[in-house]
N, C-alpha and C positions, 0 to 999 in steps of 0.2 A: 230117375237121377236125383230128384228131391230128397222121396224118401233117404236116397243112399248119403246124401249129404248130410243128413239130418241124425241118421244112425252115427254116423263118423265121428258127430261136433259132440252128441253124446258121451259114444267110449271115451273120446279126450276128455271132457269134463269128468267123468267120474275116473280117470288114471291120474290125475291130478289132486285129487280130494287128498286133503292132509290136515295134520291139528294146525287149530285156526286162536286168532287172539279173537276174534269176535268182529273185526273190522268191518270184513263186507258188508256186515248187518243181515239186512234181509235178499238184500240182490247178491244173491252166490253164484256170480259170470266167473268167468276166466277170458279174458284174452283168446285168441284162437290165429288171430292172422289180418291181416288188411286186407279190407271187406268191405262191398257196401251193398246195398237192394236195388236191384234194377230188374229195368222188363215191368210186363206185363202185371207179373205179382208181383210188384212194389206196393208197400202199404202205407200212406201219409198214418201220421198222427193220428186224424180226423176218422181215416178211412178205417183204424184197428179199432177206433172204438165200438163198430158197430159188430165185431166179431166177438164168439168167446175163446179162450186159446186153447180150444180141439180144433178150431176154423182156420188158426194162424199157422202157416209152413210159409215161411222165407226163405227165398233163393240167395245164395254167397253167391259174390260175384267176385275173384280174387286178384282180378284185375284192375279192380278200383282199390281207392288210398283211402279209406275211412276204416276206423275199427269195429271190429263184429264182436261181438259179448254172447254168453252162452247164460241162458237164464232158466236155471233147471234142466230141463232138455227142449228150450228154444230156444233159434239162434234168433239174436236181435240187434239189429244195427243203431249206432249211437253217431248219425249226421255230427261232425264237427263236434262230437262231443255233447251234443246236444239231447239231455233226458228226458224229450216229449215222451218219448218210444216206451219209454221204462214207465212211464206216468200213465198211457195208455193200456200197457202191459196188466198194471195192476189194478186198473180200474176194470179191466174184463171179469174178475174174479165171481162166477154166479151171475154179469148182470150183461147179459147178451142186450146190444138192442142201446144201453144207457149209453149216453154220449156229453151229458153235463155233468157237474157238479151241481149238491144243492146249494152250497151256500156260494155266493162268490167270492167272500174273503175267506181266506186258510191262513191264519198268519202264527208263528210261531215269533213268539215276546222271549229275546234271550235276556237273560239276568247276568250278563257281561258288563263286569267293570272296566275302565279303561287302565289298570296296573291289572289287569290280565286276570283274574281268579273271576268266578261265578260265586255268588254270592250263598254263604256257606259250604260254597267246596264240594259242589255234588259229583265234577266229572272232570277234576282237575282242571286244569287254565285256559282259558276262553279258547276257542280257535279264530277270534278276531282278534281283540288286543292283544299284543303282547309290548312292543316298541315301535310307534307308531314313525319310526326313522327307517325301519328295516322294512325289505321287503316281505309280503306277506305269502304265505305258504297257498299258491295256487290250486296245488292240486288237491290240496286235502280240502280247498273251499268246492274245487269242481265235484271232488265225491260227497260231500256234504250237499249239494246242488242236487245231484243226481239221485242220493236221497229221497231229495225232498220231492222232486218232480215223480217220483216212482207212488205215491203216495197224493200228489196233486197238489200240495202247497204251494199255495203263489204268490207269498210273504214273508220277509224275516222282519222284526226288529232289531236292527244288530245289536244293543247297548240295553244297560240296567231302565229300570222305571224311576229308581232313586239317581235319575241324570245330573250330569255335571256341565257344566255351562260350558267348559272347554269341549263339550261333544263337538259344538256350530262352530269352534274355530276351523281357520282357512288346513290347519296341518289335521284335522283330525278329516273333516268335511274332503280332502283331498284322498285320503286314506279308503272313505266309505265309496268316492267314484271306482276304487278298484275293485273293491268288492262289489260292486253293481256290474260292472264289467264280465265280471266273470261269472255271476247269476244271472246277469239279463236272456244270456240265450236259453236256460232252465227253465224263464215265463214266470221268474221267482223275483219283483220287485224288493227292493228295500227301502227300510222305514228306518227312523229315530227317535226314543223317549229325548224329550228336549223339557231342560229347566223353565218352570215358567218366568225364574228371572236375569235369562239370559241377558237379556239387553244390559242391565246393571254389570254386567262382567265382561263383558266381550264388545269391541266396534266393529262397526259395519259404517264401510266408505261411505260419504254423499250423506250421514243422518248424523246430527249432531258437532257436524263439525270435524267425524272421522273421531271421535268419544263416546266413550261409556254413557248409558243413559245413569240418570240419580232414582229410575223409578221404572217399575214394569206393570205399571196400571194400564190395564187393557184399554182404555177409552181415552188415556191419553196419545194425541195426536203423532209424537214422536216414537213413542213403541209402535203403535200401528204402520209407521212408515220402517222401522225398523225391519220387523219383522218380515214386512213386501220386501224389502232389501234384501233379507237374508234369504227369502224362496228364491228369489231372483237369481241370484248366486247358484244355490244349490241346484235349480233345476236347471242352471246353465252346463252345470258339468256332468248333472243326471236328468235328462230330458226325461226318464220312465221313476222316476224319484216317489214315494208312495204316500209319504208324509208321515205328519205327527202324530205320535203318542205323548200322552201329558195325563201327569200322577200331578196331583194340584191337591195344598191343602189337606195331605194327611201325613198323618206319621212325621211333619215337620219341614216338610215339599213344601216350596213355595205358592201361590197361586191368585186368584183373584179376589180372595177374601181379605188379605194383606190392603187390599185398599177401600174395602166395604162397596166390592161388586160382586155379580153371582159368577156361578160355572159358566153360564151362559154366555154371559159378558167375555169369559176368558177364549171359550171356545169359540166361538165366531170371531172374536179379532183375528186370531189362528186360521179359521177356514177361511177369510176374505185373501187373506196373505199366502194361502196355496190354490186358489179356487181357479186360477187362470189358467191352471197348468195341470188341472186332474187332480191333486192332491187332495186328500182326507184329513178329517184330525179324528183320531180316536181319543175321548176322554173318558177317564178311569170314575169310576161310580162308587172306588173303594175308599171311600173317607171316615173318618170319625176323630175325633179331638175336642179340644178344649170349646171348640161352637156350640158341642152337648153337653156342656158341664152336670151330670147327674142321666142322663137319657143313657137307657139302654142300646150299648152298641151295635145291637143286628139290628137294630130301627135307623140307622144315622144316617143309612143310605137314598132311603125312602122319603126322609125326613127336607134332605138338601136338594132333589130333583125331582119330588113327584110335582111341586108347582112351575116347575120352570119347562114342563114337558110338552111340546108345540113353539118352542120358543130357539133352539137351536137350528144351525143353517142348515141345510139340506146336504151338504158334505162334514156334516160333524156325524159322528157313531161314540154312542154312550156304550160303554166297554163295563160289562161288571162278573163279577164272581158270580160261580155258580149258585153258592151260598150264601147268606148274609156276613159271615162271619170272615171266613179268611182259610178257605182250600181245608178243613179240618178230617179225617177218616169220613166220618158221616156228619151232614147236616141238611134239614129239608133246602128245601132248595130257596132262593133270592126271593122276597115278595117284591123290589123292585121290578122282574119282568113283568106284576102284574099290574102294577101303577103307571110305568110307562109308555105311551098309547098312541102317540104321534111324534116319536122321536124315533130314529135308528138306534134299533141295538142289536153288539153281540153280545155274545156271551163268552168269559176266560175261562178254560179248564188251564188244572195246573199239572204238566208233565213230569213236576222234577222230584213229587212223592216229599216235598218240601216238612210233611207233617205225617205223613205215613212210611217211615222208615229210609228217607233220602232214597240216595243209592244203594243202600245197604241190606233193602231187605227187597223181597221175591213179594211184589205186591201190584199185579195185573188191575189198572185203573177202568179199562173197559164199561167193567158191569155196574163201576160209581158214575160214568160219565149216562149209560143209556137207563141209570134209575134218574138223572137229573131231565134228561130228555121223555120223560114217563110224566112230567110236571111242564114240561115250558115246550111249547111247540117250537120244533123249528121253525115253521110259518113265522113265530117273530122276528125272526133274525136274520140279518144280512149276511153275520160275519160268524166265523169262530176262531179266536184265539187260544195257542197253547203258549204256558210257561216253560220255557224249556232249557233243558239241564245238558246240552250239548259242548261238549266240554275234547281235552286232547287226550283223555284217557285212550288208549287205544280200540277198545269198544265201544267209544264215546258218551257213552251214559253214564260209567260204573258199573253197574250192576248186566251182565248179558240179560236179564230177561227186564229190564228197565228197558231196552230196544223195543218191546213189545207193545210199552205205551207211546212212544213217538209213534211207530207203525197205526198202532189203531185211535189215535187222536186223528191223522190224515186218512183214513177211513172211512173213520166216524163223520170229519168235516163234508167228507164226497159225499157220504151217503148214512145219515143220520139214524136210520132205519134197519141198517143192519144189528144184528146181535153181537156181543161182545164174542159168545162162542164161533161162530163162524170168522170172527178177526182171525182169533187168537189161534184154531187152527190153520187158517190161510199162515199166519206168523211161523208157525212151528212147522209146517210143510215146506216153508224158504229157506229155514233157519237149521234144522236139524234134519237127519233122516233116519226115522224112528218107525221101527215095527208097529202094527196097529195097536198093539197091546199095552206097548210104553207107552204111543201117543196120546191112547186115550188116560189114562192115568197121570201124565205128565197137565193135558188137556185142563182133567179136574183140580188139581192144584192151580194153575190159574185163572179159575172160574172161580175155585173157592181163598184164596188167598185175598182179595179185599177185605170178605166179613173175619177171617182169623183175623187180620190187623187191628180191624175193630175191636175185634174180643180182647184183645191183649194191650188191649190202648183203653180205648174207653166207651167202654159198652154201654146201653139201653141210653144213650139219650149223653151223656158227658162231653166235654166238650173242651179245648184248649188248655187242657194241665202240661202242658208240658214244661221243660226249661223254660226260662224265660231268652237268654240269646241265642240259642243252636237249633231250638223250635225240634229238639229233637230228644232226650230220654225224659222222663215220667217226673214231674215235679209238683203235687197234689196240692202241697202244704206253698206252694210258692208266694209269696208276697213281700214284699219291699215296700216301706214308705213311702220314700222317695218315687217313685217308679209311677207312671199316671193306674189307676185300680183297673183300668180294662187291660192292661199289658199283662196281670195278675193272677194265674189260677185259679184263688181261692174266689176269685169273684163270680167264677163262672159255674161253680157246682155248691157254693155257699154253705157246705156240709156243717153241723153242728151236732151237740148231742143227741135232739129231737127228728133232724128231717136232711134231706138233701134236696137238690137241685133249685132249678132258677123260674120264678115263676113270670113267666111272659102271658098268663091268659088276660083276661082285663080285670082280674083281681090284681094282677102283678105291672109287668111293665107293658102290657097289651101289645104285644108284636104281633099276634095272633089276630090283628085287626088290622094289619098291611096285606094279608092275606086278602087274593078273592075267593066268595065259597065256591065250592064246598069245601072247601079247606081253613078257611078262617073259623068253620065254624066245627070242625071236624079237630083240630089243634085245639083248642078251648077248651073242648069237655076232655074229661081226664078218660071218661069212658071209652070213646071214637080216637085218642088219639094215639096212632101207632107205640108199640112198646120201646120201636126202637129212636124214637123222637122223645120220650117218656121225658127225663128229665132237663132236656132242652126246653122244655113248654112249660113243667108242672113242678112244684116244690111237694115232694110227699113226707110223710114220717118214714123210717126205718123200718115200721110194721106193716107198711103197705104191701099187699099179697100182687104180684103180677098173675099171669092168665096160667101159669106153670104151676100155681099154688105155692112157690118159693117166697119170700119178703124180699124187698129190694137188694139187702147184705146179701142175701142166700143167691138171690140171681146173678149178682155180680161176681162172686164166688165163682159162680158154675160158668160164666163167660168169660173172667179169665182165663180160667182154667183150659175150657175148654181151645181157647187162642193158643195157647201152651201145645196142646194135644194137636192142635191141628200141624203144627210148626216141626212136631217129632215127626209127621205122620209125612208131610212133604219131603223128608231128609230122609227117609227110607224110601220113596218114592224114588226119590235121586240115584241114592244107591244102588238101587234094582237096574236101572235105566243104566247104570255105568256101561257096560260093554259096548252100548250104542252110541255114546258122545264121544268127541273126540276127546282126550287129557285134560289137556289145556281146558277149555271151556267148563270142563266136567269137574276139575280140583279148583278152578276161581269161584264156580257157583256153590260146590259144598262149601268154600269158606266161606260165606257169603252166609247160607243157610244156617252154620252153626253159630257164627255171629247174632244171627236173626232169631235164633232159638235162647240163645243168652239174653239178648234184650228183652224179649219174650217173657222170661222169667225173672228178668228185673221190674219187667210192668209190673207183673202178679203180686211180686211181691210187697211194694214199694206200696202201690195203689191199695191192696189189700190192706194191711199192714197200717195205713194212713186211716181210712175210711171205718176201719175195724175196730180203731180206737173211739171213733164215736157211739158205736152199739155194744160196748160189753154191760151194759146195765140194762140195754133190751132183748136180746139173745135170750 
């Protein structure tokens, strides 16, 4: 009778199969009837994980009120709506037997403003703010839940990092108990980036008078009662409330240096002020400004918290980029993980392709995120944060295969050890259904789609040429007076007649010395240090031979190029594959591709063309 049930819930599922916007994402259910698991073979949450799903057959029962969902060809029931199932579902994938997560934070950091847009516009307009007087769209929060639970996230931020002090007021703070509401049964707490000079903008009953503070100096008496104030509040309407996130001090964020205190000093007043009630503070590691005036900006991070490290509460988490610089195509990874030694840390990956094509281009993050994990043990870390570009688009990313980095960012969080290839199949086995043939071919394009982006951006070692406000088309020659010189392109590959690139060994700005070895000392010699870190490390002449025999113009020549080649090579890929996607999916992603192949050949040319002008007297 199982079996026959299970046949049945199948044929309905695939008689239903039709052209899709992208919506479901990776969970391709359909509805089926009201449903729930009973008996004998009922499976908790708890109890599926210890199966792999050739072990899971679940009985319908159609006499109960709960809805049953069809998940490929198993049926799975969704308690009150409730996405353990889904979350359990997907953690089976290969790992019979697993029953945790490794890390135990999973948080996704959204870049939601409160006038609704995500900032630069990766996935159209927030699905949190829109008019915080209306009511908010339920359901689309409950499938964005369900989501996240399928994949094990058990974290949002709902709001930008560059926070607005009206977040903590009573009509926004009202807003966010909804949205807990409707996550909490998901297992999916919510958080807030919060200004560090709230208090100066906003009152809170019982401090001051029922008035604005004049000052948000951590170790003054009245923001510290403040702030208790405002947990008090918040965790009164969100007993499971997760806490703070806090960008302090860079880019022009407020923080504790406005009053000549450390991060320290900021973050602890923060975790005294949640610590009764569970709450965290995650504080951002991403600084650099006017406190380095002349110091090299991948060192600024190292520079502001390697002494203050044993010195944070026990509920504060030092939050940093994977890199030193700021989510770029490629960059060695943070030397901060390796200076700090008695403090929590996670680590941020950035989901939203911010600097690798937005939503726009076909660029699988996978294999950038487990080359970062090839350098920094999970063992360090508590937490892993994504930046995320979750937006109202109706596929919610932009981009259909930008779904693919949400998907393997909460993967990767469960289990850090998996390979990008095996995501990214499990991804395209949910998401399409494709002959072995396409799939392996579809497969290699986003295996190799990272290092194309590379190629056609900025190859052997370059690094932040882009625009300077859209952080998105090729801007080599960029500089502005006005503008501080690390915001600046030309700063970052210092091209001249004679030489390129930025010399960080300890002839230069010794970055190469935040390093521990064998990497500190492996980065330094021009010899040992990968070709594709090359000019990230080393200033060479234009004549310098790489290990191809090519000179530096000659190699970068042949990696544009080559980024170019790859980009045709992916858009015939597509094309072959057409019979097997449905329409819809299949004509959003060719635009998408030929978009991405124009840009492509704007890199080439634009960067060529720039860089080219410095060797025609050495060619």
């Amino acid at each position: 009778m199982r079996r026959l049930v299970l046949l049945l819930l199948a044929m309905v599922f695939v008689g239903i199969m039709k052209a899709e916007n992208g919506h479901q994402l990776w969970l391709r259910y359909q509805p089926v009837n009201k449903a729930t698991v009973t008996g004998p073979d009922c499976l908790a949450a708890e109890e599926l994980k210890t199966f792999s799903p050739k072990d899971v057959e679940l009985i319908i029962d159609p006499t109960m009120a709960d809805d049953a969902y069809l998940i490929g060809e198993k049926s799975i029931t969704a308690k009150n709506e409730i996405g353990l199932l889904y979350g359990a579902y997907a953690m089976l994938r290969g790992e019979k037997g697993k029953s945790e997560p490794y890390f135990k934070l999973r948080i996704l950091n959204h870049w939601d403003n409160l006038d609704g847009t995500i900032e630069r516009g990766y996935a159209g307009l927030s699905i949190f703010w829109q008019d915080p007087h209306k009511p908010i769209d339920a359901n689309l929060i409950k499938e964005y839940a369900r989501a996240n639970a399928s994949i094990g996230i058990n974290g949002t931020v709902l709001n930008n990092v560059n926070a607005s002090p009206k977040m903590l007021s009573p009509l926004y703070i009202n807003k966010v108990k909804e949205y807990a509401d409707i996550l909490r049964p998901y297992g999916i707490k919510v958080y807030l980036s919060v200004n560090f000079a709230t208090p100066m903008h906003i009152a809170v009953k019982g401090v001051n008078g029922g008035k604005a503070l004049k000052t948000a100096d951590p170790l003054n008496a009245q923001v510290k009662q403040w702030w208790k104030a405002k947990a008090k509040e918040i965790y009164q309407l969100i007993p499971d409330f997760g806490g703070f996130l806090v960008k302090a001090n860079s880019e022009g964020q407020p923080g504790p240096f406005d009053y000549k205190r450390t991060h320290a000093d900021g973050a602890n007043m923060l975790a005294e002020a949640v610590k009764p009630y569970g709450g965290i503070i995650m504080w951002r590691s991403f600084v650099y400004g006017a406190a380095h005036s002349g110091e090299d900006r991948v060192k600024q991070a190292v520079s502001e918290f390697k002494d203050l490290d044993g010195k944070f509460s026990d509920n504060v988490i030092l939050q940093s980029k994977n890199g030193p610089l700021d989510f770029q195509p490629r960059e060695p990874y943070a030397p901060i993980f390796d200076n700090i030694k008695q403090t929590k840390q996670m680590a941020e990956l950035q989901i939203t392709q911010e600097y690798l094509g937005q939503s726009r281009h076909l660029v699988y993050l996978a294999p950038m995120w487990r080359e970062f994990f090839g350098f920094v043990s999970p063992s360090r870390l508590v937490g892993i944060a994504g930046v995320a570009n979750i937006g109202l688009d109706k596929n919610w990313c932009g981009h259909h295969f930008s779904q693919a980095n949400w998907y393997a960012f909460g993967r990767l969080a469960w289990d850090p050890n998996l390979t990008s290839e095996v995501i990214a199949q499990e991804w395209l086995n949910q998401t399409f259904n494709l002959t072995q043939s396409y799939n392996d071919e579809i497969l290699s394009v986003m295996q190799r789609s990272r290092e194309a982006c590379v190629d056609y951006m900025m190859p052997i070692g370059l690094h932040h040429i882009f625009a300077f406000d859209e952080h998105y088309g090729p801007q080599p020659d960029g500089f502005i007076a006005h503008y501080p010189i690390e915001w600046c392109p030309v700063y970052y590959h210092k091209a001249n007649n004679d030489s390129i690139g930025f010399d960080r060994t300890h002839t230069g700005s010794d970055a190469t010395s935040q390093y521990a070895e064998p990497y500190c000392s492996i980065y330094d010699n021009i010899n040992t240090c990968p070709e594709r870190y090359l000019l990230w490390f080393h200033r060479v002449p234009w004549s310098y031979r790489m290990k191809s025999g090519r000179t530096v113009f000659e190699e970068l020549t042949y990696r544009y190029t080559r980024g170019v080649q790859e980009v045709e090579d992916f858009i015939d890929v597509w094309n072959r594959a057409k019979p097997e996607i449905d329409e819809q999916r299949w004509q959003e992603v060719d635009e998408r591709l030929q978009h991405q192949l124009e840009n492509a050949k704007e890199w080439h040319k634009i960067c060529l063309d720039y860089f080219g002008g410095f060797t025609k007297n050495t060619q």
